[in-house]
C-alpha positions as CSV (number, residue, x, y, z in Angstrom):
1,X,0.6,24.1,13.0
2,X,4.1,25.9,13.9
3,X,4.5,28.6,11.2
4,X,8.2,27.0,10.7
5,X,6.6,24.1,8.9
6,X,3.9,25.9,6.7
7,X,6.5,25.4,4.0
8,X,7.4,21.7,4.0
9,X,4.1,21.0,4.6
10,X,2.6,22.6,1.6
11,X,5.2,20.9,-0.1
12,X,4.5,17.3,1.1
13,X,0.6,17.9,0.7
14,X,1.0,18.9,-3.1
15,X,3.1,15.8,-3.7
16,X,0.7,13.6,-1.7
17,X,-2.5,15.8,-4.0
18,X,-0.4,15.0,-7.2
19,X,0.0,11.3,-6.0
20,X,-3.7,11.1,-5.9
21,X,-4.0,12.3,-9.0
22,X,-1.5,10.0,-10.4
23,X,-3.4,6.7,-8.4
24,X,-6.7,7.9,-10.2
25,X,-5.4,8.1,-13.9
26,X,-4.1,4.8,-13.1
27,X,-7.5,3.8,-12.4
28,X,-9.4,5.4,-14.9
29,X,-7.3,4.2,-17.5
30,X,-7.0,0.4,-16.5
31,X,-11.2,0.7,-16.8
32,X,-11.0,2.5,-19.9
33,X,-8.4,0.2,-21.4
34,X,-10.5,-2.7,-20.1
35,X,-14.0,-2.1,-21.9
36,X,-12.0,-1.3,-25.1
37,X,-10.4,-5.5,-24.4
38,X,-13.7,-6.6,-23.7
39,X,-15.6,-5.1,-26.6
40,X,-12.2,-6.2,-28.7
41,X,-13.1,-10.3,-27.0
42,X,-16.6,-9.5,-28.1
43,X,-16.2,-8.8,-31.6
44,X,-13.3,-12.1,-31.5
45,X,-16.4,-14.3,-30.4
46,X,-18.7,-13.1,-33.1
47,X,-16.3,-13.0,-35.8
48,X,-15.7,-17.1,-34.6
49,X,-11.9,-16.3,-34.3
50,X,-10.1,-19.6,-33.1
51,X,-10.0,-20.3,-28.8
52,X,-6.5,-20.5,-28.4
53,X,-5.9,-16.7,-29.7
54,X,-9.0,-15.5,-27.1
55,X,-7.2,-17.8,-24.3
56,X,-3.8,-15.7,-25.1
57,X,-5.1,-12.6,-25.0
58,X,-7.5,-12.8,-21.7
59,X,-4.4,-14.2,-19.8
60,X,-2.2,-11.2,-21.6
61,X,-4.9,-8.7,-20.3
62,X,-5.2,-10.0,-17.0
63,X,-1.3,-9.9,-16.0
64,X,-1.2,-6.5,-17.5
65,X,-4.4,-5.5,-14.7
66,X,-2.4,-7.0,-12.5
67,X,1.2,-5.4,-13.1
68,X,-0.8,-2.1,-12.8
69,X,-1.8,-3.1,-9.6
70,X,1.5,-3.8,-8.0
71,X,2.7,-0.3,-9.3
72,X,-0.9,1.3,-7.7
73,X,0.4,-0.4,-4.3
74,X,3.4,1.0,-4.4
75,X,1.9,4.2,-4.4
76,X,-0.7,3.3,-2.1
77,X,2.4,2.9,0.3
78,X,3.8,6.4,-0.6
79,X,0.6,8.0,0.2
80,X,0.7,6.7,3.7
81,X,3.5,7.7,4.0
82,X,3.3,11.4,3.1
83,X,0.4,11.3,5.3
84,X,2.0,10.2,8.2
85,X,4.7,12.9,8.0
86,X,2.1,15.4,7.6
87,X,0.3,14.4,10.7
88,X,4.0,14.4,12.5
89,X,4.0,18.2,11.3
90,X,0.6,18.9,12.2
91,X,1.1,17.4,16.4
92,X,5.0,19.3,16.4
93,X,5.4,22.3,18.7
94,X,8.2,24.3,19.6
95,X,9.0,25.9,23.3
96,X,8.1,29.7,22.6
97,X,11.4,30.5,24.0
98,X,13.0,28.3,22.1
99,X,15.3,31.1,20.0
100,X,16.4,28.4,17.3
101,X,12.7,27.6,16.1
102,X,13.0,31.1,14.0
103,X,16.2,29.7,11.9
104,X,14.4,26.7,11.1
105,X,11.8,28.5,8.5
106,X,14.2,27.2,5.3
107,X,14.8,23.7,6.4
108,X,13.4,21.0,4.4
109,X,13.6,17.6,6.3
110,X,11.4,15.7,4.2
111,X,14.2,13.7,2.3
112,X,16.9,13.2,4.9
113,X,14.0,12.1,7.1
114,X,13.0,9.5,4.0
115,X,16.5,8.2,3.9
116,X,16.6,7.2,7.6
117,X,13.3,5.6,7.4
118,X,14.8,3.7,4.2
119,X,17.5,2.7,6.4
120,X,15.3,1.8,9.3
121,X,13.9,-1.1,7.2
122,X,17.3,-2.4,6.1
123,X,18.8,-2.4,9.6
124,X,15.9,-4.0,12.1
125,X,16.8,-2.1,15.6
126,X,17.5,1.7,14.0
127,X,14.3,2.8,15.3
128,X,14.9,0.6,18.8
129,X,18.5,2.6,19.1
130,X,17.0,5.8,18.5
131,X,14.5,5.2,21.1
132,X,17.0,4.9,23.6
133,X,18.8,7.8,22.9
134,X,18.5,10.8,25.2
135,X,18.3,13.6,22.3
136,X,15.5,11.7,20.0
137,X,13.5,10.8,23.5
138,X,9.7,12.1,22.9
139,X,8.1,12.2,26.1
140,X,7.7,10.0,29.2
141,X,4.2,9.2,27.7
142,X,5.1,8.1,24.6
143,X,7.1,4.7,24.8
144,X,8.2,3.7,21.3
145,X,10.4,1.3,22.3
146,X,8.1,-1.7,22.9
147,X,6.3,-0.8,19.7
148,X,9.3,-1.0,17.3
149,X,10.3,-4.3,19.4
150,X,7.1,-6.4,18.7
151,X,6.4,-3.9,14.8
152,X,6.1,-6.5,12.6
153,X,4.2,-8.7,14.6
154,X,1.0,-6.6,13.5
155,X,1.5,-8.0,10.1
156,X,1.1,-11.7,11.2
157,X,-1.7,-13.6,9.3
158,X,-2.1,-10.8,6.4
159,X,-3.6,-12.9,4.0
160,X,-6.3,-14.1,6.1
161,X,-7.4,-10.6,7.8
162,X,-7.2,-9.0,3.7
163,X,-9.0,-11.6,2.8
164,X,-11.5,-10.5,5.5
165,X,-10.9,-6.9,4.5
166,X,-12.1,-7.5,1.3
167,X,-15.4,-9.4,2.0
168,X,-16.2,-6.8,4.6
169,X,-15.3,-3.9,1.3
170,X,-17.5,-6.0,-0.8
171,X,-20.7,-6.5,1.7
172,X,-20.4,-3.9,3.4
173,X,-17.6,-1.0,4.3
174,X,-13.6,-1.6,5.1
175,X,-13.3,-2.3,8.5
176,X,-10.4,0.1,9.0
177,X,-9.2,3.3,10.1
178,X,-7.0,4.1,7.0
179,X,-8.6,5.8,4.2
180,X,-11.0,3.4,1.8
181,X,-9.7,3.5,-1.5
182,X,-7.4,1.1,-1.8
183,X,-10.1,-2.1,-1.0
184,X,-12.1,-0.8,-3.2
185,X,-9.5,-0.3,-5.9
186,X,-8.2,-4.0,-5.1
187,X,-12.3,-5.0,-5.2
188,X,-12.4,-3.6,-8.9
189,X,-9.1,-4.7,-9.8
190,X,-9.6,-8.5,-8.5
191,X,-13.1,-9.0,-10.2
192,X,-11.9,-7.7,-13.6
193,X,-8.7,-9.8,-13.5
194,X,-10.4,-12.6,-12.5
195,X,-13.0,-12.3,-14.9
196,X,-10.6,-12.4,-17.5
197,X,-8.8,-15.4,-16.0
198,X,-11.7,-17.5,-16.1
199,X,-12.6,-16.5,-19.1
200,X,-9.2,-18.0,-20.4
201,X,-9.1,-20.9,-18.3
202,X,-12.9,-22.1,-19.4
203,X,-12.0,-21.7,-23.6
204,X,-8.4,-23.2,-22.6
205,X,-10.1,-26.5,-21.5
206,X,-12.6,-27.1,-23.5
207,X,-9.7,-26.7,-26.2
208,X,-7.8,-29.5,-24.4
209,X,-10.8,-31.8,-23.7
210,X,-11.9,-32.2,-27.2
211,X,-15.6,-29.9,-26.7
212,X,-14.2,-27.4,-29.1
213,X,-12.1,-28.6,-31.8
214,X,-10.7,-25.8,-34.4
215,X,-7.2,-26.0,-33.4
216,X,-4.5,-29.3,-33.5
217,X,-3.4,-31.1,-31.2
218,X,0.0,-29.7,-31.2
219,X,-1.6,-25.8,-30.6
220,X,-3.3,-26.9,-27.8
221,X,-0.4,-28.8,-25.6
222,X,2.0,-25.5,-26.3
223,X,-1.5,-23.5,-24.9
224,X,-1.3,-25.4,-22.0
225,X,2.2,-25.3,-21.2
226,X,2.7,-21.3,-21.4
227,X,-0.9,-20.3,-19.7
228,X,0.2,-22.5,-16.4
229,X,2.8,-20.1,-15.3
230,X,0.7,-17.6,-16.2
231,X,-2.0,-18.7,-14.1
232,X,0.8,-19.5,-11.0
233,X,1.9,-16.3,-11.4
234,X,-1.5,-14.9,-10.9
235,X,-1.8,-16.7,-7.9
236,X,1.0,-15.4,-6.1
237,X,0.7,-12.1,-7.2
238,X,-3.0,-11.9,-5.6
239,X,-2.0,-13.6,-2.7
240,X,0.7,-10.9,-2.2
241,X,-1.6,-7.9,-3.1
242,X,-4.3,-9.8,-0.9
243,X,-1.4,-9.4,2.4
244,X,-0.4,-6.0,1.1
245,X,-3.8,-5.4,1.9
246,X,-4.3,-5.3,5.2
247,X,-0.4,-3.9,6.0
248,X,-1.4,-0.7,4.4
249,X,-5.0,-0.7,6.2
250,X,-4.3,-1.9,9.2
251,X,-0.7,-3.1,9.5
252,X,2.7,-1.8,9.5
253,X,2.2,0.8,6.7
254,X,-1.0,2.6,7.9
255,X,-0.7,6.3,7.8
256,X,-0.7,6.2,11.6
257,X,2.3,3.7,11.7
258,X,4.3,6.0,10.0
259,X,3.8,8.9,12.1
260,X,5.1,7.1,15.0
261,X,8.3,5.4,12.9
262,X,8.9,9.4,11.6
263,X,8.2,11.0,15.1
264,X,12.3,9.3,16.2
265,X,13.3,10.2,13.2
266,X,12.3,14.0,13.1
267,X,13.3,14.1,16.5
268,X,17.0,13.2,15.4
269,X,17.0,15.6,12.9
270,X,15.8,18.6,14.8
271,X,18.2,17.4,17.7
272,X,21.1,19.2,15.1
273,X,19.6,22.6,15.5
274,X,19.5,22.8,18.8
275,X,15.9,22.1,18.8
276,X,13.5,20.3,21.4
277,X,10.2,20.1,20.1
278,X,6.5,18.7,22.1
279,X,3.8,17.0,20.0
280,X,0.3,17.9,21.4
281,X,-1.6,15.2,21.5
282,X,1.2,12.7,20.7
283,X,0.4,10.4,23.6
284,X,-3.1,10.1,22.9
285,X,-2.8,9.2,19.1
286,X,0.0,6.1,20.2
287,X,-2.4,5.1,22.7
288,X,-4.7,4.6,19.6
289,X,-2.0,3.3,17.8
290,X,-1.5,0.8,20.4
291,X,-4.6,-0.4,20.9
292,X,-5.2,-1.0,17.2
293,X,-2.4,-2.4,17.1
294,X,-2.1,-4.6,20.1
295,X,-6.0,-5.6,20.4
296,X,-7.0,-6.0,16.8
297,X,-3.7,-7.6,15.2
298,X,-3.5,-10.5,17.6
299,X,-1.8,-13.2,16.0
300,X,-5.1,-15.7,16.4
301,X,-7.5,-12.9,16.1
């Protein structure tokens, strides 16, 4: 690594470390909190409190796992996507007689390179335009052009290939080249948010079909008509988390996809000072990226 980027890279690696940390307290405390709930359902059943206040509180539970979980995948995002800029820093070289390279030992580019990529998803052919521009050009290897044109097409049938991603976690390993925790956090996640679920739905009808009878009539209709949306809700939070899935494994937020969306970016940005710089091994990584991409994200695959 260029000695001009020891700095922002130790930077970016102790916010990626603290991110970690952050991702596993999140964990740790959903599976804490959780075997306090079900030792709290427990001592409900024993004590022969009434259904309809077990229903309300397994469905209460559940949406709360799975709020937590759409906050963990936003993080899972923001790991990737320190990583990726961290792996840009890692391939960058500068000419040795490139003079300017020495000036550039105080410059942070982490968050004006953030902004751009921000604005790169709001406006769809930023990354297309700076591919075509002479100063943010990478190398004749390196085509990025073709790869920001047909980007989101890697994304197409999510569901289906998470799905698959998360049978393949629970039988065996992820079949991806992104780091493993986030199927198995999702694994975890789903089975205790289901189990509560079910656990809700199961007392809610045997309320409403008459097995059970210790609450009126009345109790049981208003039941019914606030755990649907709950239960709706569920579903298409799932389903979403289920697509997220596979665009953070193996889709348009890999840590490898952002590398390549930063590499135009960083190349802009250095373009200011003057500077010019090679990425070793930058053609062989896209070629990777490509074929991953390209042979494995097939829209029928």
């Amino acid at each position: 690594m260029q000695s001009q980027n020891l700095e922002e890279y130790r930077l970016i690696r102790q916010e990626l470390q603290s991110l970690k940390d952050c991702i596993t307290n999140y964990f740790g405390f959903i599976l804490g909190g959780t075997g306090i709930a079900v030792l709290g359902l427990g001592t409900l059943f024993i004590k022969g409190t009434e259904s309809h206040i077990i229903v309300y509180i397994s469905f209460l539970i559940s949406l709360l796992v799975s709020f937590v979980m759409f906050i963990l995948f936003y993080k899972f995002n923001s790991h990737n996507r320190y990583a990726g800029y961290c792996k840009l820093l890692n391939h960058e070289r500068f000419e040795k007689q490139d003079n300017n390279a020495e000036a550039f030992h105080s410059i942070i580019a982490w968050e004006v390179c953030l902004g751009r990529l921000r604005t790169s998803e709001i406006e769809e052919k930023y990354l297309i335009n700076l591919c075509n521009d002479e100063n943010t050009k990478i190398s004749d290897d390196i085509n990025l052009v073709n790869f920001f044109i047909d980007f989101h097409k890697i994304d197409h049938g999510k569901r289906r290939k998470g799905f698959k991603l998360l049978l393949s976690t629970l039988f065996s390993k992820p079949h991806s080249t992104s780091w493993g925790f986030p199927p198995y956090v999702t694994v975890v996640f789903l089975v205790i948010c289901g189990s509560l679920l079910l656990l809700g739905v199961i007392k809610a009808l045997l309320l409403y079909t008459g097995d059970q009878v210790d609450t009126e009539e009345t109790i049981n209709l208003i039941m019914l008509i606030t755990c649907s949306p709950v239960i709706i809700l569920q579903i298409f939070l799932w389903l979403n988390f289920i697509g997220k899935l596979h665009i953070l494994m193996n889709g348009s937020e890999t840590v490898d996809s952002y590398f390549c969306r930063f590499l135009p970016i960083r190349k802009l940005f250095l373009s200011v000072y003057e500077l010019s710089p090679k990425y070793i091994d930058g053609a062989e990584t896209y070629k990777q990226i490509e074929n991953l991409y390209y042979k494995k994200n097939e829209p029928n695959s």
